[in-house]
C-alpha positions, 0 to 999 in steps of 0.5 A: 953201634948201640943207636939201634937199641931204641928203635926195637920193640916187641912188635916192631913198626914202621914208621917210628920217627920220633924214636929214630929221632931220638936214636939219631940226634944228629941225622939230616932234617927232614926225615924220609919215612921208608919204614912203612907201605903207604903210599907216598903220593896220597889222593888229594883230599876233597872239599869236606863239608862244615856238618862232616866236622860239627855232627855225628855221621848219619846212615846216609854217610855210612850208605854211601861208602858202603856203595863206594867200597863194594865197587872198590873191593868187587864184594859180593852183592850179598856179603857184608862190608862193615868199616872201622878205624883202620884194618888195625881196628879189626885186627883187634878187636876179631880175638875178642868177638870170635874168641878160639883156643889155638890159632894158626898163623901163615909166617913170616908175617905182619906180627900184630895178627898172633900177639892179638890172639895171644892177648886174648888168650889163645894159643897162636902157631906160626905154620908154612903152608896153607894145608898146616891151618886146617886143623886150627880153629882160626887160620890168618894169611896176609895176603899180599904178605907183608913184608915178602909179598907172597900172593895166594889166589883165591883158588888156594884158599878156598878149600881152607875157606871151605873147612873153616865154614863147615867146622865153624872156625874162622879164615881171616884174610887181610887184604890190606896191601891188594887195592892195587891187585884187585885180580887177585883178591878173595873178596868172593869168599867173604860170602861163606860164614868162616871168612873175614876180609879185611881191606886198609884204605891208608896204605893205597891212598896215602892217607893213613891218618884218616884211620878207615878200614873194613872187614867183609864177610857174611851178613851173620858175622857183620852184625856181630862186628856192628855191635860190638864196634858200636855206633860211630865207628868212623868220623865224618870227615872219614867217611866222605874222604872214604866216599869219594876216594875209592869211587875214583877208578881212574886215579886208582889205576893211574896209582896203581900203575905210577907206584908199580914202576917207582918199585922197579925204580926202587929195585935197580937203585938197590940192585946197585948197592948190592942188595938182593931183591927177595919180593915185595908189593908194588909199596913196598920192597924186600931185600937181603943183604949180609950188612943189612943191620950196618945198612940199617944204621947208616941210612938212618945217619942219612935220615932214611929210615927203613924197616929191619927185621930183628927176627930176620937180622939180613933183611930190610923192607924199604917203601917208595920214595915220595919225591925226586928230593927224597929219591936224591937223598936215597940214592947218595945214602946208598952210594955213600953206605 
């Protein structure tokens, strides 16, 4: 079926409804977006006030996430948390404040990391362990990975923390899918000179749109990243839906724990089609399966959109449903699949 053709790219994304659309005229209304690790439940969005929208943001704003986000993301008190528009931000905008030569990548991974790189003139190699990024001068782990999950506890990386601090290279650790993880997070190392951190708030929150994200590392690094962000870096309203949200402990872990069983929700439904489970977080799911590309296809007839591989053709990432209609939907497409 040659309807798939429209939704590959060179970078492929998730949460492409306009081009499935297109691809599929004809396909049930309303869509129900899979495609991405964002949680479909999002914090309720507070009262913000008037001059939030009407004037530039203030130092006092940009404090009060600071303390916010230190607290969320356990950072150490003398690290360096700097905010952007979205993890995203900062992915693009590291290769051209710290440029390198040759720069490895732990793979399968989210592929934005190496075509950034690649873009600004480096030498990218997707490698498989953590030991091969030692000789790199910048080494990137997404951590959890998207899209299998893989965790590496901070006790890994810290040797490679280590070398990339004592040769002057750079340990990049996107952090973007761990908010519901914290235990397992290398916040701590984002005091050494060689680490960033980068944390997402969309993906957790469900509140993609809001476009925050941070990077922490040494003070050195920040100031780095400050001025070449330049003033204003994030709205107003961003910055007290930031505030406010990741200073509510209690929701966090009441998500936290609401998302991890609709993932074993999640996992039996697909086990009953006979997809093979092969990892994921807590957001998102990875499966196998040796129709995946005729899956891929027939779900977007039902209007569910999932996220497929072209690199990896048996594979398909599936995010949680977001409501019992959506879970409905879901579930007759796969019985009828």
């Amino acid at each position: 079926m040659s309807a798939h053709a429209p939704l590959s790219s060179p970078i492929a994304h998730g949460g492409r409804l306009d081009a499935a659309r297109r691809a599929f005229p004809h396909a049930p209304e309303p869509w129900i977006d899979l495609s991405t690790g964002i949680n479909p439940n999002p914090y309720l969005l507070p009262v913000i006030a008037p001059e939030a929208w009407m004037r530039l943001p203030d130092e006092a704003a940009f404090a009060n996430l600071d303390v916010a986000a230190r607290a969320a993301y356990r950072a150490p008190q003398d690290s360096a948390i700097v905010a952007g528009a979205g993890a995203q931000a900062f992915i693009q905008l590291l290769p051209r404040v710290f440029p390198a030569h040759r720069v490895g990548v732990l793979g399968f991974t989210y592929a934005e990391h190496g075509a950034c790189w690649a873009a600004n003139g480096a030498k990218v190699e997707t490698v498989a362990t953590i030991e091969a990024l030692m000789g790199f001068d910048v080494a990137v782990i997404v951590n959890p990975n998207n899209p299998d999950g893989r965790i590496l506890l901070p006790r890994d990386l810290g040797p490679l923390a280590q070398e990339m601090t004592r040769k002057g290279g750079l340990l990049v650790i996107d952090e973007s899918f761990m908010d519901f993880t914290p235990e397992h997070s290398a916040t701590s190392l984002a005091l050494l000179e060689g680490v960033v951190v980068l944390r997402s708030f969309g993906k957790a929150y469900g509140l993609a749109g809001v476009r925050l994200g941070f990077a922490l590392c040494a003070p050195a690094r920040a100031a780095i990243l400050r001025a070449a962000l330049g003033p204003w870096a994030v709205s107003g309203p961003a910055l007290a839906i930031g505030a406010e949200a990741l200073a509510d402990v209690r929701w966090r872990a009441a998500a936290a724990a609401g998302c991890a069983a609709e993932a074993e929700r999640l996992d039996a439904a697909l086990a009953r089609a006979g997809f093979e489970l092969l990892g994921g977080a807590s957001l998102f799911r990875l499966v196998r399966h040796g129709k995946a590309q005729h899956w891929f296809l027939r779900l977007c007839e039902k209007g569910v959109l999932v996220r497929d591989f072209p690199e990896r053709p048996i594979w398909l990432r599936f995010g949680l449903p977001g409501s019992e209609a959506a879970w409905a939907r879901l579930n007759a497409a796969l019985e009828t699949g």
